[in-house]
C-alpha positions in Angstrom: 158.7 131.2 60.2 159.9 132.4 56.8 163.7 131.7 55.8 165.7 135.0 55.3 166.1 136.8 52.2 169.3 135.2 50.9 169.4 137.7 47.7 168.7 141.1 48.8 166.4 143.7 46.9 169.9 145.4 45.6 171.1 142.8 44.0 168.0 142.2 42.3 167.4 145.9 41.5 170.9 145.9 39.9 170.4 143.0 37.5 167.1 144.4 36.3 168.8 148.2 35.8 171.8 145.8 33.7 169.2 143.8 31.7 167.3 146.8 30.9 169.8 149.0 29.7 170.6 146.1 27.6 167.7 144.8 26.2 165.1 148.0 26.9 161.5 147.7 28.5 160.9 144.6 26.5 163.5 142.9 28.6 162.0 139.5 30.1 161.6 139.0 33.7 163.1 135.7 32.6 166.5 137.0 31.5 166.9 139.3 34.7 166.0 136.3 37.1 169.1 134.6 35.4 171.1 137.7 35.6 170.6 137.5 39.5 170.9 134.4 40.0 167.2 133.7 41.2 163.7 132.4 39.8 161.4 134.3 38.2 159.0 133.6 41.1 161.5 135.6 43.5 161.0 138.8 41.4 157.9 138.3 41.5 157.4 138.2 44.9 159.3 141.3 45.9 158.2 142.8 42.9 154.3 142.4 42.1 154.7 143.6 38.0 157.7 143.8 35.6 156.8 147.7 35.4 156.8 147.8 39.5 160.6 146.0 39.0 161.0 148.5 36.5 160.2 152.0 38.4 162.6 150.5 41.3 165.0 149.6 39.1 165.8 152.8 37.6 164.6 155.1 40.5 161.4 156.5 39.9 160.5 155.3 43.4 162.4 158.0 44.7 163.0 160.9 41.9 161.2 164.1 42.8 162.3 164.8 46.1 163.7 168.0 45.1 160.3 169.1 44.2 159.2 168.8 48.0 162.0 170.8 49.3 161.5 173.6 46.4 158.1 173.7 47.5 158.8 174.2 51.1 160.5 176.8 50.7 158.2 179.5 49.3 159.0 182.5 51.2 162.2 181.4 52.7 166.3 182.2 52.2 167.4 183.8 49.1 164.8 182.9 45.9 168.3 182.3 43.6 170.1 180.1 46.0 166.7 178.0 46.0 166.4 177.8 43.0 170.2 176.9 42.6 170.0 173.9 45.1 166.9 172.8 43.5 168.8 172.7 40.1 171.6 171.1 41.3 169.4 168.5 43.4 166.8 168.1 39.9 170.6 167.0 38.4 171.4 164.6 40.5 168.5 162.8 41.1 167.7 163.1 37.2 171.0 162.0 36.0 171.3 158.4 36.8 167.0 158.4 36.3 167.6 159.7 32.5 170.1 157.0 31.5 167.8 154.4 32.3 164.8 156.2 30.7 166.5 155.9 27.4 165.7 152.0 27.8 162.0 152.5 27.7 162.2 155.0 24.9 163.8 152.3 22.9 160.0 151.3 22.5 159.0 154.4 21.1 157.0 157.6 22.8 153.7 156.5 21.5 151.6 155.1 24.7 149.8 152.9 22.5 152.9 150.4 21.5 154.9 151.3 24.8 152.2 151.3 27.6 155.1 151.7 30.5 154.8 155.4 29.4 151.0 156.0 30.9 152.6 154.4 33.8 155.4 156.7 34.4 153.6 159.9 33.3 156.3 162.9 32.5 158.4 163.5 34.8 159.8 166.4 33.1 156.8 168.1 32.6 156.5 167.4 36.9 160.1 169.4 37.3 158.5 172.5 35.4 155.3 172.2 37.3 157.6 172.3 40.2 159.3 175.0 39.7 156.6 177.0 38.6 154.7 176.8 41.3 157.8 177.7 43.4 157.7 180.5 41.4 154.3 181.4 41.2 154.8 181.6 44.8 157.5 184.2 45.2 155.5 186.0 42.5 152.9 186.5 44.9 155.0 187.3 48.1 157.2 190.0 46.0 160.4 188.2 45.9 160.4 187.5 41.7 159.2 190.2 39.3 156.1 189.3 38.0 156.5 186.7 35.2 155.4 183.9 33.0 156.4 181.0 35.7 155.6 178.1 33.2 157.8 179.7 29.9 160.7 180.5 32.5 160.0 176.9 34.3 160.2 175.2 31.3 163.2 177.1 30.0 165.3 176.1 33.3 164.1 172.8 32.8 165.4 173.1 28.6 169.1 173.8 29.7 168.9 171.1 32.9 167.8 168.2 30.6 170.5 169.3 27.8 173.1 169.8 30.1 172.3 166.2 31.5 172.4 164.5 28.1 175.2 166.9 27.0 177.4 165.7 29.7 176.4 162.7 31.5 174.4 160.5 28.7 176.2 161.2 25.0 179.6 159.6 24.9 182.1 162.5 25.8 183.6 164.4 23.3 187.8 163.3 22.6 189.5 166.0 24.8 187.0 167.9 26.3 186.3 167.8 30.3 182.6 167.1 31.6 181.3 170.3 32.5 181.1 170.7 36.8 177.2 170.6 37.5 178.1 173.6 40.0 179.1 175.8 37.0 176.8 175.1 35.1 174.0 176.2 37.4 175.6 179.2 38.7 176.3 180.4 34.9 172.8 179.6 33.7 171.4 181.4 36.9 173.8 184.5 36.1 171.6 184.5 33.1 168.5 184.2 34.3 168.3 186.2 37.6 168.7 189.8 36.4 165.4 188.6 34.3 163.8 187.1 38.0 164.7 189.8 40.5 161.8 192.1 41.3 
């Protein structure tokens, strides 16, 4: 019978996301066994790779699930409150995802030197593809003016990613409030909608 996990997954998950901010990808599975309090054969037998710790670690496991639900709904409610919930949904899941990120971009962008990055693909690019689709979709049903559903996909997905480093990655600026997510969105979709509406 095996002995009960005395350390659970969290804990473990939460050392690696600490050493990784710290130290970026090149982190050692060494240095975040000590920062749990474990041996580097425990990682390794809850987590098969360093990249594997890695993509738990920072959430990649479970990013995108707003794509799904975008997806789904093709056809259903109100296209700009859909789109709305996906952008608020994108933000949330992104937010915490993105400040992490910035640890394996400390390696550089070129796959060749930082391999983690053939690994993880582009997740951005994903969102647009998302939401293009979604898009495409109501296109065809009549419910958005015909379009260009990649340049308008990739323009919401321009002012999500700035408004997530604008207010949740930079350092805030002396004096000045972080921006409500919920504003944001509804201002950027006042934009726009009178450009989406058939």
């Amino acid at each position: 019978m095996a002995r009960p996990r005395t350390i659970p997954d969290e804990r473990l998950l939460e050392a690696a996301r600490e050493v990784f901010v710290e130290q970026g990808f090149s982190a050692t599975t060494a240095s975040i066994a000590r920062r749990a309090g474990v041996s580097e054969g425990t990682l390794f037998k809850r987590f098969a790779t360093k990249e594997e710790l890695f993509e738990a670690a920072i959430g990649l496991r479970t990013y995108s699930r707003w794509r799904q639900t975008l997806l789904a709904q093709v056809g259903q409610g109100e296209v700009r409150r859909n789109l709305e919930t996906a952008a608020l949904a994108q933000i949330g899941e992104a937010e915490p995802v993105v400040r992490l990120l910035t640890a394996v971009f400390s390696r550089g962008h070129d796959p060749e030197h930082n391999p983690i990055l053939r690994r993880l693909g582009n997740p951005v690019r994903g969102d647009a593809d998302a939401i293009a689709a979604y898009l495409r979709g109501e296109v065809g049903l009549g419910r958005v003016r015909p379009l260009d559903a990649d340049v308008t996909a990739l323009t919401v997905m321009g002012a999500l990613t700035h408004f997530i480093h604008r207010e949740h990655i930079l350092p805030p600026e002396p004096g000045r409030e972080v921006m409500d997510a919920g504003r944001f969105v509804r201002g950027l979709f006042d934009q726009l909608w009178p450009g989406l509406r058939p």
